[in-house]
TORVOLUM-878463 format. One record per residue (C-alpha): residue in three letters; x negated, y negated, z. Coordinates in steps of 0.001 Angstrom, whole numbers, plus 500000, padded with zeros to 6 digits. Layout:
N
ALAXYZ/...
This chain:
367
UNK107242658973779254/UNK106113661160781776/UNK108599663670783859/UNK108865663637787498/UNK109804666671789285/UNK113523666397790398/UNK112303667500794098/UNK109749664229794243/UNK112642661775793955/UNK114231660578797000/UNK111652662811798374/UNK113392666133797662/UNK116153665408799859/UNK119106666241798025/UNK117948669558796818/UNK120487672150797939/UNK122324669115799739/UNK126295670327799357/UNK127876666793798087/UNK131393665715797265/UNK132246663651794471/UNK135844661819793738/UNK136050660361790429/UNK133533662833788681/UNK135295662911785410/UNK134519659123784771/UNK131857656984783926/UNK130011656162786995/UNK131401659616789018/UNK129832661802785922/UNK126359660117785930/UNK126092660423789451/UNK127569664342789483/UNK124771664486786471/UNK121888663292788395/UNK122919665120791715/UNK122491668523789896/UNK119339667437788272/UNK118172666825791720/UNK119188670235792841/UNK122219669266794803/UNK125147671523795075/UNK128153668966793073/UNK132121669317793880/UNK134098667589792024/UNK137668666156792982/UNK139247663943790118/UNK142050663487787713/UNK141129664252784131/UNK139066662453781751/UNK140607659329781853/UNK139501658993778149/UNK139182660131774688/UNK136144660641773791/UNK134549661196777691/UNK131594661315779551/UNK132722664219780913/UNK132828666044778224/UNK130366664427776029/UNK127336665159778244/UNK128513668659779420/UNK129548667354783449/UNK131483670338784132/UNK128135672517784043/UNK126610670479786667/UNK129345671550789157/UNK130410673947791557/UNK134108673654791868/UNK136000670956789877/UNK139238670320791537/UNK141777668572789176/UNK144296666622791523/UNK145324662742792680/UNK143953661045795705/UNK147937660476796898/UNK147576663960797243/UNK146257664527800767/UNK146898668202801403/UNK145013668879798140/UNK142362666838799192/UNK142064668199802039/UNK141715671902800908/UNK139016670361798536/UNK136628669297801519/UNK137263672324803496/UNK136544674625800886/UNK133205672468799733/UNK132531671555803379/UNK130006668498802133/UNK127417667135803918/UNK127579663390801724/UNK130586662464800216/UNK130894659843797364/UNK134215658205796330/UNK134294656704792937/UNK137681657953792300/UNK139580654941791676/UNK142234652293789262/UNK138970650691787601/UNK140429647893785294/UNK141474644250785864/UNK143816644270783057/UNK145294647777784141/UNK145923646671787300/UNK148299643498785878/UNK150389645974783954/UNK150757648735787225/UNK149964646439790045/UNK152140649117792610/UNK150070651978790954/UNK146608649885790882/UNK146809649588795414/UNK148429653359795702/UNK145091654639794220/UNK142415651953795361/UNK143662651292798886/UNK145706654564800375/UNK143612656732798037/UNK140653655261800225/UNK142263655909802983/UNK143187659527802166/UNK139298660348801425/UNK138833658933805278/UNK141445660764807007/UNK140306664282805256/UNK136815663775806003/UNK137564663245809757/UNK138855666903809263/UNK135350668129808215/UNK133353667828810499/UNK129946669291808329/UNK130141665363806473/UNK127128663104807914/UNK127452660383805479/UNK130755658773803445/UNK129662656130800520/UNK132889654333799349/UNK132510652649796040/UNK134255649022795533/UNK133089646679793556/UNK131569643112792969/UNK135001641695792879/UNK136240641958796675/UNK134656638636797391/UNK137280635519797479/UNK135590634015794501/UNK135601629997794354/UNK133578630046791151/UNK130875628519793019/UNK126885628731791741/UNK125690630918794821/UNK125780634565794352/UNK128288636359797115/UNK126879637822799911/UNK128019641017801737/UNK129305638406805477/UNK131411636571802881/UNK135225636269802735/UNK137059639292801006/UNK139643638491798295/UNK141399639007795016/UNK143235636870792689/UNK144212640146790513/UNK145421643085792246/UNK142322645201790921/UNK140827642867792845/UNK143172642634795849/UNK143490646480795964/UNK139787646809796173/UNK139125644304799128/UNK141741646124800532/UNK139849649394800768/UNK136692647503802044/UNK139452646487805466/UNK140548650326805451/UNK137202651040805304/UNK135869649183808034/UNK139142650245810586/UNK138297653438809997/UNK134703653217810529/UNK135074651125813792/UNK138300653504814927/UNK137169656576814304/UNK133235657042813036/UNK131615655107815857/UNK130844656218819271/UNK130188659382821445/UNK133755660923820279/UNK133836659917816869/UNK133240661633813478/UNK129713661940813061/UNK129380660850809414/UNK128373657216808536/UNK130338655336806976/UNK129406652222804276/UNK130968650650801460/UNK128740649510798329/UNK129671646789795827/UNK128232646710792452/UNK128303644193789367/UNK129355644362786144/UNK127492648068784856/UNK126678649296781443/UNK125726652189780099/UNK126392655300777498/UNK129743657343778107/UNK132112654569779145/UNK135061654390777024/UNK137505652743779322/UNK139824649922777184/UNK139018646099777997/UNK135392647091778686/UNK132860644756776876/UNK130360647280775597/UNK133111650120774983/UNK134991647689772537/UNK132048646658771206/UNK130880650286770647/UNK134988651270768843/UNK135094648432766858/UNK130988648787765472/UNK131613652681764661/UNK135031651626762553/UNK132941648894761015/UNK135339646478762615/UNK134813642662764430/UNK134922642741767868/UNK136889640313769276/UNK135843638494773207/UNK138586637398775420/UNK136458635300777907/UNK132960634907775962/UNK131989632361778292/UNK132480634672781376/UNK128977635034783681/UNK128673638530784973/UNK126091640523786420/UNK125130642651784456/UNK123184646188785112/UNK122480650027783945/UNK124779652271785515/UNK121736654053787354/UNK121187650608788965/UNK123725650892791582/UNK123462655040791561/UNK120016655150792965/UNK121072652297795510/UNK123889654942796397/UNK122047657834796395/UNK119020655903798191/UNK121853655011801312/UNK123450657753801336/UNK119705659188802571/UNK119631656453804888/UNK123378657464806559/UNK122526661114806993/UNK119286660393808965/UNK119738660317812732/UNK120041656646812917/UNK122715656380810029/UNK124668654293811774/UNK122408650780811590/UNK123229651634807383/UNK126851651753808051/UNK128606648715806701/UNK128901647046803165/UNK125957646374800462/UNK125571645129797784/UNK124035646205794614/UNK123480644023791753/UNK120979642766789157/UNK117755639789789840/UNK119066636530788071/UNK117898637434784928/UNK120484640329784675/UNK123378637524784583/UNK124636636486781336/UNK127598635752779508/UNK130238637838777928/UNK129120636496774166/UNK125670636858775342/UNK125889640558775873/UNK128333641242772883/UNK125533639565770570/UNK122548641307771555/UNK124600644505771707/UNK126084643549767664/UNK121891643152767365/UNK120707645990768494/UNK123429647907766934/UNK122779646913763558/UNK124098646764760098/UNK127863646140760295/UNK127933645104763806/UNK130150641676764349/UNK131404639527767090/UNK134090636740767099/UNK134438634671770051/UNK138384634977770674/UNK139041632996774053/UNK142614632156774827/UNK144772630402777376/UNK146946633057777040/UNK144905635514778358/UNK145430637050782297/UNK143195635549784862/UNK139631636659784945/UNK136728635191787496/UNK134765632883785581/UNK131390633346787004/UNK130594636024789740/UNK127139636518791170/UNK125945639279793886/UNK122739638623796723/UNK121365641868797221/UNK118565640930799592/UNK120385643017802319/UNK119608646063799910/UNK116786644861799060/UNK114883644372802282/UNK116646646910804587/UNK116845650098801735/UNK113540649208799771/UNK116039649410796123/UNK114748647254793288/UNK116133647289789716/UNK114010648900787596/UNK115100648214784449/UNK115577644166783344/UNK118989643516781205/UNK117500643640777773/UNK116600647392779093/UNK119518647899780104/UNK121229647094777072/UNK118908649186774669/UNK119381652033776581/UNK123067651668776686/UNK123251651324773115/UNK120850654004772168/UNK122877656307773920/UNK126297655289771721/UNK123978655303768452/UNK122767659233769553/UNK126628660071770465/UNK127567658561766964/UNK125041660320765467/UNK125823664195766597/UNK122973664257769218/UNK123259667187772248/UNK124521664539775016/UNK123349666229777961/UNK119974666342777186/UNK119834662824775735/UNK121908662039779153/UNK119062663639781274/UNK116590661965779352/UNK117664658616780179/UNK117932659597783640/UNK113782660979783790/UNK113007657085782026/UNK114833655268784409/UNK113156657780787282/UNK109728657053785641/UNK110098653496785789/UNK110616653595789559/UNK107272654899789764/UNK105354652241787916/
């Protein structure tokens, strides 16, 4: 594998770039406060803590990659405030957010506080700060009003949400787009650009979160335990957590230029058709490339709390307007993922094996 420099990719421009991101203490928010200081950016952090035992976080050494790591709750709008003024970012990313389905069933109230007004608090204290050029807010796959229908969703279709993870995250997409048409848009607005980005179903080493596929696979394989699916039948796209990052990061680039504003609006980020597959599909090959011990029982139930069926993403938009392809195909994705849990299991130095992923997965966009 050969090493690119971190100031050829995304052609230097984030080196010494001040960013902002919420949600840096979990999965997604830690590789992409990771890769930001690889590529010489300046990180802030603004988070809760680890939401987890054992953590990205802490497993692959974040809090070294940061300037300031601010420990406080999006409902907390003075705080969050101080936070940008003292950081004064040019790009702000919010991944800060209530990321589970099932979660969001057992604190519904809780689940829209933090996805919906915490959205809106990250808008109203970057129109205080006026050094921010470009605002990616990070939803998901599941804002679309999903009729379990064969066609993948794209970014003009209805918003929805049978659960309220779901709900609560279609609701931040319409917060979103008021602000951005209220108050980022025309001669007196803020002049930051403003877009929303919606990803599928990611994988990847350091996610621990509970009623995660590859997480409970990962628990029950290291106790020598059968993991048991709640919807193996379930169709999800599925993709490496850098996937989506790079289509972030490669946006974000896009909303700072002068003409940022064509970029501002939803996109989304997912994997080509081969990355779709079922739940018991990815548990097996995970059990597979896992090895010795590994186990999988299928364990679907009636009783179980509503979950889409099948949920597919277009991502021509990204595709033909931002120039981002995946670069690594599932069965990638998933040996990657799972090398990473074997290293972790095994007493490897996480940050380095962390960063090495990262310089494959950068390699691979040059072939």
């Amino acid at each position: 594998m050969s090493v690119i420099a971190p100031q050829a990719v995304f052609g230097g421009f984030y080196a010494s770039k001040r960013i902002l991101v919420t949600g840096h203490t979990g999965f997604k928010g830690g590789w992409l406060a990771l890769w930001l200081h690889r590529l010489g950016a300046t990180v802030h952090g603004y988070a809760l803590n680890p939401p987890t035992e054992p953590s990205l976080f802490e497993s692959a050494g974040i809090g070294t990659a940061l300037a300031t790591d601010t420990r406080a709750d999006l409902a907390d709008l003075a705080r969050l405030k101080v936070a940008l003024n003292n950081a004064k970012p040019e790009i702000v990313f919010h991944l800060a957010a209530q990321p589970l389905v099932l979660a969001s069933y057992r604190d519904p109230l809780g689940t829209l506080t933090t996805n919906v007004m915490g959205t809106a608090n990250v808008l109203e204290a970057v129109r205080a700060v006026p050094t921010v050029r470009a605002l990616v807010l990070i939803t998901t796959d599941k804002v679309y009003e999903n009729c379990e229908g064969a066609y993948p969703y794209r970014e003009i279709d209805p918003l929805g949400g049978h659960d309220p993870y779901s709900a609560s995250k279609a609701g931040a997409e319409i917060v979103a787009a008021s602000y951005r048409a209220s108050f980022f848009t025309g001669q007196n607005g803020h002049p930051a650009s403003v877009a929303t980005v919606r990803a599928g179903n990611v994988i990847g080493g350091g996610d621990w979160a509970t009623d995660r596929l590859i997480p409970d696979c990962v628990r029950a394989f290291v106790k020598g335990e059968c993991v048991h699916l709640r919807f193996p039948s379930a169709v999800r796209p599925w993709q490496h957590v850098l996937e989506p990052l790079a289509g972030y990061l490669q946006l974000a680039q896009r909303l700072f230029a002068p003409d940022g504003a064509k970029f501002a609006k939803a996109w989304n980020f997912g994997p080509d058709a081969g990355g779709d597959a079922t739940v018991g599909e990815i548990a097996e090959t995970t059990a597979r490339l896992w090895g010795e011990g590994a186990r999988v029982e299928c364990a679907s139930s009636p009783q179980n709390a509503h979950e889409a069926g099948s949920l597919r993403l277009d991502s021509t938009l990204a595709r033909s307007e931002l120039g981002w392809r995946p670069r690594w195909p599932l069965d990638q994705a998933l040996a990657q993922t799972v090398a990473w849990y074997k290293a972790w299991a095994g007493g490897a130095e996480m940050a380095a094996f962390s960063l090495e992923q990262i310089d494959a997965y950068e390699a691979a966009g040059q072939r």
